[in-house]
C-alpha positions in Angstrom: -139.4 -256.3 -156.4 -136.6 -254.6 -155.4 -134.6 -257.5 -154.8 -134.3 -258.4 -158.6 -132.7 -255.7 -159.6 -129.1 -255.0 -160.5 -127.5 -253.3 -157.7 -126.8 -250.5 -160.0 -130.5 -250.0 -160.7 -131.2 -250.2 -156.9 -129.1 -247.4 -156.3 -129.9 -245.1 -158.6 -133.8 -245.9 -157.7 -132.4 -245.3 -154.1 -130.5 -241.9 -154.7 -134.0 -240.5 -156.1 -135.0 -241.1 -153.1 -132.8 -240.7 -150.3 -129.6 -238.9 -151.3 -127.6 -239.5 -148.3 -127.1 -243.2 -149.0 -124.0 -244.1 -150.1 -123.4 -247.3 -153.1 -122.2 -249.0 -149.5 -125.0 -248.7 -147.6 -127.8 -248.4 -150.6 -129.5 -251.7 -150.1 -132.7 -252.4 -148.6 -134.1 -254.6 -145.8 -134.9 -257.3 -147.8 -132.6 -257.7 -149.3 -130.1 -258.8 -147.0 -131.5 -262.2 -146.4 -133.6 -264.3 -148.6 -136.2 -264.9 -145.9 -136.8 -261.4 -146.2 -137.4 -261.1 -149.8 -141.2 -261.0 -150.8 -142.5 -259.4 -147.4 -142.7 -255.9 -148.8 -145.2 -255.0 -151.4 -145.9 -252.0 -153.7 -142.5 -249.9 -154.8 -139.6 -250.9 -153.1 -137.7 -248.2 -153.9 -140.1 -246.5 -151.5 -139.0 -249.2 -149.2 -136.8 -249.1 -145.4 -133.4 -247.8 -146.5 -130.2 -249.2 -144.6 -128.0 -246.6 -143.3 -124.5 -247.6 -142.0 -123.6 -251.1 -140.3 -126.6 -251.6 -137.9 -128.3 -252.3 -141.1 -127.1 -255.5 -140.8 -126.4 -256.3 -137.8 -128.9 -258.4 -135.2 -132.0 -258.3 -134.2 -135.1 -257.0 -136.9 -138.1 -255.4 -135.6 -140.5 -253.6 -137.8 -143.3 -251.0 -136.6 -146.4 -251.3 -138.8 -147.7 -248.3 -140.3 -151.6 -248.2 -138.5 -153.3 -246.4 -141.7 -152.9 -244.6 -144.8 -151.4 -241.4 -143.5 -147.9 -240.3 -144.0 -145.7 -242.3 -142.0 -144.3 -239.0 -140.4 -147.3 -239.0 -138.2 -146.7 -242.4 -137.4 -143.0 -243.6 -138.1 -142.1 -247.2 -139.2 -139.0 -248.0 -137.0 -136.4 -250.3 -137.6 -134.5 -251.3 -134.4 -131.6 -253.3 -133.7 -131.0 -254.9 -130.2 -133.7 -253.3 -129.1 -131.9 -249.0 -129.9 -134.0 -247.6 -133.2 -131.5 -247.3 -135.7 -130.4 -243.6 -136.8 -132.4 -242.1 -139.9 -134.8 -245.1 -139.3 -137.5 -243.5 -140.3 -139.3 -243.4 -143.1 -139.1 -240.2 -144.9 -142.4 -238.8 -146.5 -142.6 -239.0 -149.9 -144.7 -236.6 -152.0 -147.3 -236.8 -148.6 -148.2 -240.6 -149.9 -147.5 -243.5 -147.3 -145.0 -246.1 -148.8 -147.4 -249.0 -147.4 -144.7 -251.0 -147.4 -144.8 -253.2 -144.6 -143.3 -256.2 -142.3 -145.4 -258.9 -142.0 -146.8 -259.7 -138.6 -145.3 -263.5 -138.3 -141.6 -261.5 -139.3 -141.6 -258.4 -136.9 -140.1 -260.4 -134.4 -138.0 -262.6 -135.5 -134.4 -263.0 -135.8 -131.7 -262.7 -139.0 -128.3 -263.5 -139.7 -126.7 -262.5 -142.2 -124.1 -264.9 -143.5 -121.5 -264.6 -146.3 -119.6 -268.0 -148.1 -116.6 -267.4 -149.5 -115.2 -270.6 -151.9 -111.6 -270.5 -153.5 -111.2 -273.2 -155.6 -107.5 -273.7 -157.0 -106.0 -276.8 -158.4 -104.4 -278.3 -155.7 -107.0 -277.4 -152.9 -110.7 -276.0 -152.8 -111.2 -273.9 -149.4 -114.5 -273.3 -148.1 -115.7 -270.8 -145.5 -119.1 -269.9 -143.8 -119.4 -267.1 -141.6 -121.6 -264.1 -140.5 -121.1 -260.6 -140.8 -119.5 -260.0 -137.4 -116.8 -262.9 -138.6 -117.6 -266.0 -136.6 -116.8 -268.9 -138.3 -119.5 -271.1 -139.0 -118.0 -273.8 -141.4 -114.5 -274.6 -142.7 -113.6 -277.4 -144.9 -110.6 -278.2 -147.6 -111.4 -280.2 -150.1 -109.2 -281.7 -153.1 -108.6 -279.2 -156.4 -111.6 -278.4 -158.3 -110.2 -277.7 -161.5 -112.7 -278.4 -164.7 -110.1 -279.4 -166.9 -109.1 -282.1 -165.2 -112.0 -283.0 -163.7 -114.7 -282.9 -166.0 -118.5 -281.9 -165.9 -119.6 -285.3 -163.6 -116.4 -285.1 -161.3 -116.6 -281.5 -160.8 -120.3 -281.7 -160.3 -119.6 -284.3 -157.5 -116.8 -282.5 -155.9 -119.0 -279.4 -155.4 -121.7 -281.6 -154.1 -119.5 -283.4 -151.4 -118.1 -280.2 -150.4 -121.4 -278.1 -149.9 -123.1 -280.7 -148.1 -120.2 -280.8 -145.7 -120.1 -277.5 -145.2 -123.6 -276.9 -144.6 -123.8 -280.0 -142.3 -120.8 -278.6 -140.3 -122.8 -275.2 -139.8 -126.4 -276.8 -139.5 -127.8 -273.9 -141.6 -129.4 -274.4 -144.9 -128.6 -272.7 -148.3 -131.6 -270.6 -148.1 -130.0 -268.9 -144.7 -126.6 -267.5 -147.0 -127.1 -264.1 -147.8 -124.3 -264.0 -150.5 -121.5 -266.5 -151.9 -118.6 -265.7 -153.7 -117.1 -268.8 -155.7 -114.0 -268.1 -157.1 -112.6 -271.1 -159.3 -109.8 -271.7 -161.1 -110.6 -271.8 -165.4 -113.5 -269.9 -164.8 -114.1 -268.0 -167.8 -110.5 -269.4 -169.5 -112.2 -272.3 -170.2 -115.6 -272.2 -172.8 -118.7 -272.8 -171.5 -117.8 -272.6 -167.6 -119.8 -269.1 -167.5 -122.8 -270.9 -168.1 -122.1 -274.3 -166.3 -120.4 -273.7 -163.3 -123.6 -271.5 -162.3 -125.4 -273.9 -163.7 -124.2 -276.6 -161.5 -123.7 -274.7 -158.3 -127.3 -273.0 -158.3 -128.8 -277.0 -158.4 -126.5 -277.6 -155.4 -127.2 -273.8 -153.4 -131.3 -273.5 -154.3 -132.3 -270.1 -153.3 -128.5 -269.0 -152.4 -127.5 -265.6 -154.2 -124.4 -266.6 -155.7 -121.5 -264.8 -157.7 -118.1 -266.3 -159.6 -115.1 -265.0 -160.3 -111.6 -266.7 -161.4 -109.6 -267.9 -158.0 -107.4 -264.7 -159.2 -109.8 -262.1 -158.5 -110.1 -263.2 -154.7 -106.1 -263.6 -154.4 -106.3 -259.6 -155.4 -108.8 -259.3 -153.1 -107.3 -261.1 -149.8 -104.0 -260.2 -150.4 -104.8 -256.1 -150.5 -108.6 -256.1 -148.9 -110.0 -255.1 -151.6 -108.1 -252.2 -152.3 -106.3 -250.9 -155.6 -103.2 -253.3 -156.6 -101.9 -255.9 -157.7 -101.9 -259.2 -156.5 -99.2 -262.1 -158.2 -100.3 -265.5 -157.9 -97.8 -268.1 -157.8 -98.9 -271.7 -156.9 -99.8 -274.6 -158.8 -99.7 -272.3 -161.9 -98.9 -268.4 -161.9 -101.5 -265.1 -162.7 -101.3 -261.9 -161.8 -104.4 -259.8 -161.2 -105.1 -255.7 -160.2 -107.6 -253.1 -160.2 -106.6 -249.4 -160.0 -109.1 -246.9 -158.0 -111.2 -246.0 -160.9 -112.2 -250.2 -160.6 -110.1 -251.2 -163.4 -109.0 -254.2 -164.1 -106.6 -256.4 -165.7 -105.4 -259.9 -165.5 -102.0 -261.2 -167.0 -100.7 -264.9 -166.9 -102.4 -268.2 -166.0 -101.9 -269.8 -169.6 -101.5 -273.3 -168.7 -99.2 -275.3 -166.3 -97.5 -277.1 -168.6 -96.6 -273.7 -171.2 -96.3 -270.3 -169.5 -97.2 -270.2 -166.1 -94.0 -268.9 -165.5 -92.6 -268.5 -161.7 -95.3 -270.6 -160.5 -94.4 -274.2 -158.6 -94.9 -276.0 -162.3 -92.5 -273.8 -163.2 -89.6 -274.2 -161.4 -90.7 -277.7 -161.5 -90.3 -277.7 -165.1 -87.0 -275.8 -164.9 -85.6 -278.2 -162.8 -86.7 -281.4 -164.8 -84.6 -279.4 -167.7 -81.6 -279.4 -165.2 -82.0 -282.7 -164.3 -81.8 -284.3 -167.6 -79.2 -282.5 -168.7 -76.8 -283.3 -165.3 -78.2 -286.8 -165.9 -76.8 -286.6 -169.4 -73.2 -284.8 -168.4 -74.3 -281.7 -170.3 -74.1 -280.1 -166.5 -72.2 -280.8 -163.7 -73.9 -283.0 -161.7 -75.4 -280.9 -158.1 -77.7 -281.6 -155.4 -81.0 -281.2 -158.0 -79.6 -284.2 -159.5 -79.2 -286.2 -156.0 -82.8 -284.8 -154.7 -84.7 -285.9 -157.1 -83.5 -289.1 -157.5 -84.2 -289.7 -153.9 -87.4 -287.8 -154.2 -88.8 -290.5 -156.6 -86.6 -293.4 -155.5 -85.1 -293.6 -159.1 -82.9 -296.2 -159.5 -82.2 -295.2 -163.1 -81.9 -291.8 -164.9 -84.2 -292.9 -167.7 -86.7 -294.3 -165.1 -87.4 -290.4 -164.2 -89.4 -290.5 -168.3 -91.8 -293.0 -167.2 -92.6 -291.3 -164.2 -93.6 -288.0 -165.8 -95.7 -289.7 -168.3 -97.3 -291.9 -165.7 -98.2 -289.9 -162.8 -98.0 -286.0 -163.7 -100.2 -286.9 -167.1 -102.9 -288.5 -164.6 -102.6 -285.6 -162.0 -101.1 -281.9 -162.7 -100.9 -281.4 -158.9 -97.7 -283.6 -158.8 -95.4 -281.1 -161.0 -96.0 -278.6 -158.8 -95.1 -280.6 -155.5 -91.8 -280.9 -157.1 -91.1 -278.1 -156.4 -90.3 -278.9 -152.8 -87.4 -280.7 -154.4 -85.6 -277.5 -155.6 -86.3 -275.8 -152.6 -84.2 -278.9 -150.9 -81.2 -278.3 -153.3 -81.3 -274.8 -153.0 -81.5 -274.6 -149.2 -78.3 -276.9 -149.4 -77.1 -274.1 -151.4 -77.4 -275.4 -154.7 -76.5 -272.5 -157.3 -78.6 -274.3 -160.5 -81.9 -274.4 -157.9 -81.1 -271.2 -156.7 -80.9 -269.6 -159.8 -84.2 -271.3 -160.9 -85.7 -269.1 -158.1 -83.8 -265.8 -159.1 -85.4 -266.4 -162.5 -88.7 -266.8 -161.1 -88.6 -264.0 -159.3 -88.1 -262.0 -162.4 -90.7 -263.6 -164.3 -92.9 -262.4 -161.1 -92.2 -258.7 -161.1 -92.6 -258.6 -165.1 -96.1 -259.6 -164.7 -96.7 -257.1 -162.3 -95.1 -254.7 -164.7 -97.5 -255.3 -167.7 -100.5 -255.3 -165.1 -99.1 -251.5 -164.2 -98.9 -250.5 -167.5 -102.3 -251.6 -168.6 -104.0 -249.8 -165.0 -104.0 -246.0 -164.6 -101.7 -245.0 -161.7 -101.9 -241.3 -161.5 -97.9 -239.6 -162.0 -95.6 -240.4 -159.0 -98.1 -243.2 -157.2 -96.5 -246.1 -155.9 -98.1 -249.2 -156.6 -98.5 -252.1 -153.8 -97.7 -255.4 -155.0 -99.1 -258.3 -152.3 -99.0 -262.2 -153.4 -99.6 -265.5 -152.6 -99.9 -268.9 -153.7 -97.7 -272.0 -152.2 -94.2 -270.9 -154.2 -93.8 -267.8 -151.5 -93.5 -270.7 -148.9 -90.1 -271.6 -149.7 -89.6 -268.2 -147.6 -86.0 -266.3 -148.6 -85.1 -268.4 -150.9 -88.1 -266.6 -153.4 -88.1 -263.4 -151.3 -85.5 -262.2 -151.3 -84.9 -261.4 -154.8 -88.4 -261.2 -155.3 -88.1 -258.1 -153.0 -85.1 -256.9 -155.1 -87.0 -256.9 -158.2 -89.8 -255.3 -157.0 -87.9 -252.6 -155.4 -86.0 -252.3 -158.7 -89.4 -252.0 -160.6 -90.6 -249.4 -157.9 -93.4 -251.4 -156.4 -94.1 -251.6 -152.7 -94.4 -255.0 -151.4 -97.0 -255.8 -149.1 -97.2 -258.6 -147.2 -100.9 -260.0 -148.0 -103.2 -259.3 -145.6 -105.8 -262.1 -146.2 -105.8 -265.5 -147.4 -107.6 -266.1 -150.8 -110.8 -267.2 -149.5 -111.1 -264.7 -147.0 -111.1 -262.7 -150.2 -113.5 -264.6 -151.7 -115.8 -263.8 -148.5 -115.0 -259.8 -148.6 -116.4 -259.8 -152.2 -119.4 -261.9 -151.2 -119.7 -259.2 -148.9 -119.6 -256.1 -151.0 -122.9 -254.1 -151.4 -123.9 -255.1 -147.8 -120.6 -254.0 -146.0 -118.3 -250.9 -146.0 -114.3 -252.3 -146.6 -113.6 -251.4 -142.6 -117.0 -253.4 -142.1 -115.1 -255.9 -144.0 -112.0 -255.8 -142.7 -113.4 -256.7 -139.2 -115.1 -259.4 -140.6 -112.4 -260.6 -141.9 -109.8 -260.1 -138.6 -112.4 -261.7 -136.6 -112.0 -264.9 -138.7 -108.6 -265.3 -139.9 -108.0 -265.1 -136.0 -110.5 -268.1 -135.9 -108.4 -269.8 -138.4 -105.5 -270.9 -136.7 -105.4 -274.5 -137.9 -106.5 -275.2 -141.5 -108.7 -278.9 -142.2 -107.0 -281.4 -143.8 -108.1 -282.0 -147.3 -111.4 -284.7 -147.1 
């Protein structure tokens, strides 16, 4: 059947056939929903071509072919809403009938097509369900889901508590999601979660096509909509991810948040706790890191800060990175040793951009757009604005990004069954749905 092939496979099967399909809209009928898979038979690639957006859009009704003629003398049509879709018909192919059919009990009926996106990072895990037009079905934040810390049983149950939320929110069942796009922090960094995070997530989606990526790829792919870039990550740790035009790739950073990671929020975390110390010891002049944090914490002695770190950060990563929020204090009260941990991040930033650059092929004189997100940018000028000065320095263009990571995640869930403008009002349509995010559950 058509539907297990590669989608590579499918379209060169398709091209043989119908030239005028593009990679875009080269996908059949069936499969855009697993309901529909199974109700042709014979050679699919003789099957009802999509052509263009109605292809997926509405309303399903299939003509059956009433004998073993070519179908020219009596067309299948494919309608939607009720208007025949252009190039509906089924071409003739070497004067044979394709014979391949719509079941009776299907020719009326009605399919969505839905797309879940999932970025899963290590403070937070956002989920969202919506169909193609962009309606938001489901959305739900859930704690980090990161492997490392949470191991095979706790990540197992994490994913289970979140997907049967989600699909209880929506009333639909796995078997109703045309495509998911998981993108999770370690995947792929660390062994093994190739083979068990699919593993894990197909016993928890039955019947639900799904496809992972690390949470960097959908960063790139929200930030810039899926076009050529680079996207910098800086949150909890820091990565930065592009792909040129030719769909090249490369990926730089996200080491570990306690080495590297460098501009992230464990970074200037870490930078700090190296300030602190040493104001604590009267190697520095004492400044207002030294006063935040010790009201931060409630430390009532310097040392006291030691038993902190190895008591609470050891048992939960996610708390370096909130300290961040205390450099961002001292350097909005003008601070220069905060302020300067920022400059330096915002170096660190733009050199990972750099080596993504020169690994990509840029033809001679392109500029290269440069989007990001991740919680550090939050902090607003204090990271911006030499973050803009070293990208301008460096030649880039910043962009603003113009999704949110898991609406990336959902634009590559969609890919194969929608063009990028396809995609891009999909993804309008919801991020104007999204005006409050969930709490974390």
């Amino acid at each position: 059947m058509l539907c297990a092939e590669s989608p590579d496979s499918r379209q060169r099967r398709l091209s043989e056939y119908y030239p005028c399909c593009s990679p875009v809209s080269g996908a059949f009928l069936c499969a855009f929903h697993p309901r529909l898979r199974g109700l042709y038979a014979g050679d699919c690639a003789r099957g009802v071509p999509s052509h263009g957006a109605p292809s997926v859009s509405g309303h399903w009704s299939g003509y059956r072919c009433r004998g073993r003629e070519c179908p020219q003398r009596d067309p299948i049509r494919i309608s939607w809403h009720g208007l025949d879709v252009p190039h509906g018909r089924i071409p003739c192919v070497a004067g044979q009938c394709p014979g391949l059919l719509l079941r009776k009990d299907v020719e009326e009926e009605e399919f969505l097509v839905i797309f879940l996106g999932c970025d899963g990072g290590s403070t937070k895990t956002e989920w969202l369900l919506v169909d193609h037009t962009g309606q938001v079905l489901a959305h739900r934040i859930f704690p980090g889901c990161n492997f490392a810390f949470w191991g095979e049983d706790g990540f197992r149950d994490l994913m289970v508590r979140s997907v049967q939320t989600l699909l209880a929110d929506s009333g639909i069942t796995s078997q109703q999601i045309t495509s998911a796009m998981l993108s999770l922090t370690v995947y792929g960094e660390v062994p093994g979660t190739e083979e068990f995070f699919p593993q894990v997530m197909q016993s928890i989606l039955p019947d639900c096509p799904l496809q992972f990526s690390n949470d960097s790829v959908a960063g790139w792919c929200g930030s810039l909509a899926g076009r050529a870039g680079i996207n910098i990550v800086a949150g909890t740790g820091s990565v930065a991810y592009g792909q040129d035009s030719a769909g090249n790739a490369s990926r730089v950073g996200g080491w570990s948040l306690f080495f590297a990671d460098e501009g992230s929020c464990s970074w200037v975390a870490r930078q700090m706790i190296t300030e602190f110390v040493k104001q604590a010891d009267g190697r520095h002049p004492r400044s207002a890191i030294y006063e935040e944090l010790r009201q931060e914490l409630s430390i009532t002695h310097d040392l006291y800060f030691s038993g902190y770190l190895q008591t609470n950060v050891r048992q939960d990563s996610s708390l370096l990175a909130k300290l961040q929020l205390v450099v961002l204090r001292a350097a909005q009260r003008g601070d220069p040793a905060a302020i300067g941990i920022y400059h330096r991040a915002a170096e660190e930033l733009t050199e990972m951009a750099t080596a993504i650059r020169q690994q990509l092929t840029f033809s001679a004189g392109e500029t290269v757009p440069v989007s990001y997100s991740g919680g550090l940018f939050r902090a607003g000028e204090v990271i911006m604005t030499p973050f803009r000065a070293c990208m301008d320095r460096e030649s880039f263009v910043l962009n603003e990004p113009r999704y949110s990571p898991v609406l990336g995640a959902l634009i590559l869930a969609a890919r194969g069954f929608l063009s990028l403008e396809e995609s891009d009002a999909m993804a309008d349509r919801t991020a104007a749905q999204l005006t409050t995010a969930p709490s974390v559950q």
